[in-house]
C-alpha positions in Angstrom: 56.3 131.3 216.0 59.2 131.5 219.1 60.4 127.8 219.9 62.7 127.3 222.7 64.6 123.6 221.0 64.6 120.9 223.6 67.3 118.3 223.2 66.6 114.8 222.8 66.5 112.0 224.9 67.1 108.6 224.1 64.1 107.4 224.6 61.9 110.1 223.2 64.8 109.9 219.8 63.7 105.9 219.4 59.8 107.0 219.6 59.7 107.8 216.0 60.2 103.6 215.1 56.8 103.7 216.9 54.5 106.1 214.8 53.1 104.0 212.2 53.8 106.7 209.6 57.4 106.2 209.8 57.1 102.3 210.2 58.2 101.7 206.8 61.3 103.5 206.9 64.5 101.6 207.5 66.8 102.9 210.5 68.9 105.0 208.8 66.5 106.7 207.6 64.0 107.0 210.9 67.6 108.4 212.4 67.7 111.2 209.7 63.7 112.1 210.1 64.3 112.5 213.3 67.3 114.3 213.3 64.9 117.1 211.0 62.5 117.0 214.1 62.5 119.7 216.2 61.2 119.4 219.9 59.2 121.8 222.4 57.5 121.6 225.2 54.4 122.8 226.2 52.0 123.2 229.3 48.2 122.5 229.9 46.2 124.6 228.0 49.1 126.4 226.5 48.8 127.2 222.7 51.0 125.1 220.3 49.5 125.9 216.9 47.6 129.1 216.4 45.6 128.4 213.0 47.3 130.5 210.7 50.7 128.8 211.4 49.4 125.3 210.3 50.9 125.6 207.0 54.0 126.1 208.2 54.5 122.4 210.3 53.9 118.6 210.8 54.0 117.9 214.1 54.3 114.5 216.1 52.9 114.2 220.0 56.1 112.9 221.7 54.3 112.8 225.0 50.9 113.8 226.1 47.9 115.1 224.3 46.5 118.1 222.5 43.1 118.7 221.0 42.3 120.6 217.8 39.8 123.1 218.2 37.7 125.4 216.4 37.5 129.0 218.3 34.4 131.1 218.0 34.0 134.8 217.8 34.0 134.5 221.9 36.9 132.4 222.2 34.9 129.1 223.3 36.1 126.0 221.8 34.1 123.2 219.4 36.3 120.1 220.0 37.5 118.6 216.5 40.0 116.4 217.7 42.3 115.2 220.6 45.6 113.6 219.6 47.7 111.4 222.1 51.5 110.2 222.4 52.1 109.0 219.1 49.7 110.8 216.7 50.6 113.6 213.8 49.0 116.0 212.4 49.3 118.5 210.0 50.1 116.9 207.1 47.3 118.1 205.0 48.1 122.0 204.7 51.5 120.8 204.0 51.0 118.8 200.9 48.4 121.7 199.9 49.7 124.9 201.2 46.7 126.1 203.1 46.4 126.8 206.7 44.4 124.1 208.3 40.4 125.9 210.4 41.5 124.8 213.9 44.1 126.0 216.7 45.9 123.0 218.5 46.2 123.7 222.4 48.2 121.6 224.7 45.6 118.9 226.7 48.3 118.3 229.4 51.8 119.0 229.7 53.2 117.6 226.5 56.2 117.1 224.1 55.7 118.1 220.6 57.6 117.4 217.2 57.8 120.1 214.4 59.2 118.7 210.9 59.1 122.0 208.5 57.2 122.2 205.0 60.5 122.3 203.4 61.9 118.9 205.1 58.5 117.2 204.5 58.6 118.1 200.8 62.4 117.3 200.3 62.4 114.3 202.0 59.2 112.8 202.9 57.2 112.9 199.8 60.0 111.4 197.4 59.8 108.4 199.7 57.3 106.5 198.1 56.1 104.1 201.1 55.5 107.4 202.7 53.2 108.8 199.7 51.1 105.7 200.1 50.7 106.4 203.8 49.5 109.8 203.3 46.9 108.5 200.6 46.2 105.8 203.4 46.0 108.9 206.6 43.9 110.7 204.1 41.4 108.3 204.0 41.5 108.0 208.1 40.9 111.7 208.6 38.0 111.5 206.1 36.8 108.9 208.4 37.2 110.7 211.7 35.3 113.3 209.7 32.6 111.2 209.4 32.3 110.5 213.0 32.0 114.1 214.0 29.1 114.1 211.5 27.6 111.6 212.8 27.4 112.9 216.3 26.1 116.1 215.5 23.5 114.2 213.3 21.6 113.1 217.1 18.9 115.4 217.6 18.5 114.3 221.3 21.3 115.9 223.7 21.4 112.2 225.6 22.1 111.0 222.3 25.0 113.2 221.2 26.6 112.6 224.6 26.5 109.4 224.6 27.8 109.4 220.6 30.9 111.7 222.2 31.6 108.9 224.9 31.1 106.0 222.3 33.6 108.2 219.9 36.1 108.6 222.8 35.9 104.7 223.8 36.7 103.7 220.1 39.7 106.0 220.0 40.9 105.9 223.8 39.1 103.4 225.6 41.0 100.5 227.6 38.9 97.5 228.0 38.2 94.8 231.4 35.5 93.1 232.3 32.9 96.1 233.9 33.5 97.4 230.2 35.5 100.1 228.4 37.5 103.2 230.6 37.7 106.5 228.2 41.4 106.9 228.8 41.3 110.5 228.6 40.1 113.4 231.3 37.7 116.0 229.9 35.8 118.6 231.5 32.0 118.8 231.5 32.5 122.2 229.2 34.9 119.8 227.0 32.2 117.3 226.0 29.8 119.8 225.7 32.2 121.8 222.9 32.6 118.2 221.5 28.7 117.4 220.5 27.9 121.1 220.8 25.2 121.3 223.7 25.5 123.4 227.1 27.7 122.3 229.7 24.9 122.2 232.0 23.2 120.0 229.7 26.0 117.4 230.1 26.4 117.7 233.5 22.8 116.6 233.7 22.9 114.1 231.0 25.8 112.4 232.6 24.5 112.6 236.2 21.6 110.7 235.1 23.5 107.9 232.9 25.4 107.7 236.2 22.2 107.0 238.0 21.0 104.3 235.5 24.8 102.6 236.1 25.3 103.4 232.1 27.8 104.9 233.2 30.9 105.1 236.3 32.6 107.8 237.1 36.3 106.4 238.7 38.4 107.7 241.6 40.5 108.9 238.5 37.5 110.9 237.4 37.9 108.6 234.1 34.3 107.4 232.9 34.0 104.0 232.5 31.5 103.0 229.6 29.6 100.2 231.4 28.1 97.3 229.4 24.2 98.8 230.0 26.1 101.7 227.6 26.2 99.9 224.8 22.3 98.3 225.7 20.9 102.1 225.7 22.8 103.6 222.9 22.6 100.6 220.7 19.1 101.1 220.7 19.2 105.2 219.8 21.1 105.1 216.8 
């Protein structure tokens, strides 16, 4: 995989402190992580990780956000994940080896961090904080797992929407009193990949939760979950 190295800048070198993985580590040794860290940058909708390099790389989202996809035979994408400033990922196929079922495409212009296999054996996992971590991320992916199965388990479009816009609140949503803003942009075909119906069945899903004020779509084009949300899809699960 071509990388063109970007050099650090101060700020982005002190982000590391900040990712709970590496909280543990004392700052000699955040300094020498992220020495091992490698940084590129990428555009919207620019591939960063095709799937059969995911064995090959941990990487850490300096700035911006990516989502994990799966691609189908046609090249359409079912949404797995999105991961903002601060998340990692790839962990798994390094501790195991095995290439990881998803391609990771840029969200919006972002900054990525790539630690190697061979760093993140030699130095990571004889930390032994860090081994607890992993047992502990483990665990959360498992979870996040969950929650994809549990939005696919709706057998009413309206209610898998609504499950993908609950999903994004608990993982991105910024709360005032109207109730909680999804502080992330998707596209009508991007929600639709996430709980697997047609984009024009979301656009009609979400015109009518408009209608109802369940929902508000902002000036930002951000969708703010209103409290009538959590009325309606309290009483469909």
């Amino acid at each position: 995989m071509m990388m063109k190295i970007e050099p650090k800048t101060r700020t982005e070198s002190n982000l590391i402190k900040n990712i709970p993985f590496f909280a543990s580590l004392s700052p000699e040794e955040v300094e020498h992580v992220d020495r091992l860290i490698i940084r590129k940058r990428f555009s919207k909708d620019q591939i960063v990780l095709f799937e059969e390099d995911t064995a090959n790389y941990m990487y850490v989202v300096y700035a911006g956000k990516v989502r994990v996809v799966k691609l189908n035979d046609e090249g359409r994408e079912q949404i797995i994940s999105i991961h903002k400033k601060n998340d990692f990922f790839g962990e798994m196929s390094l501790l195991d080896g095995k290439t990881s079922p998803a391609t990771v495409i840029a969200h919006e212009d972002c900054i990525i961090g790539l630690l190697s296999k061979l760093d993140f054996e030699r130095y990571l996992l004889s930390h032994e904080t860090i081994r607890r971590k992993i047992i502990d991320l483990l665990c959360s992916r498992l979870r996040d797992s969950w929650a994809m199965i549990k939005i696919l388990s709706f057998d009413n479009a309206e209610h898998r929407v609504m499950a993908v816009l609950d999903r994004l609140q608990e993982l991105y949503g910024v709360f005032d009193d109207r109730g909680a803003i999804i502080n992330v942009k998707l596209t009508h075909q991007q929600i639709a990949s996430f709980a697997s119906v047609a984009r024009e069945t979301v656009t009609r899903v979400l015109n009518r939760l408009e209608k109802e004020e369940v929902i508000q779509i902002l000036e930002s084009k951000s969708i703010l979950l209103t409290k009538k949300f959590y009325q309606k899809f309290g009483s469909a699960k």
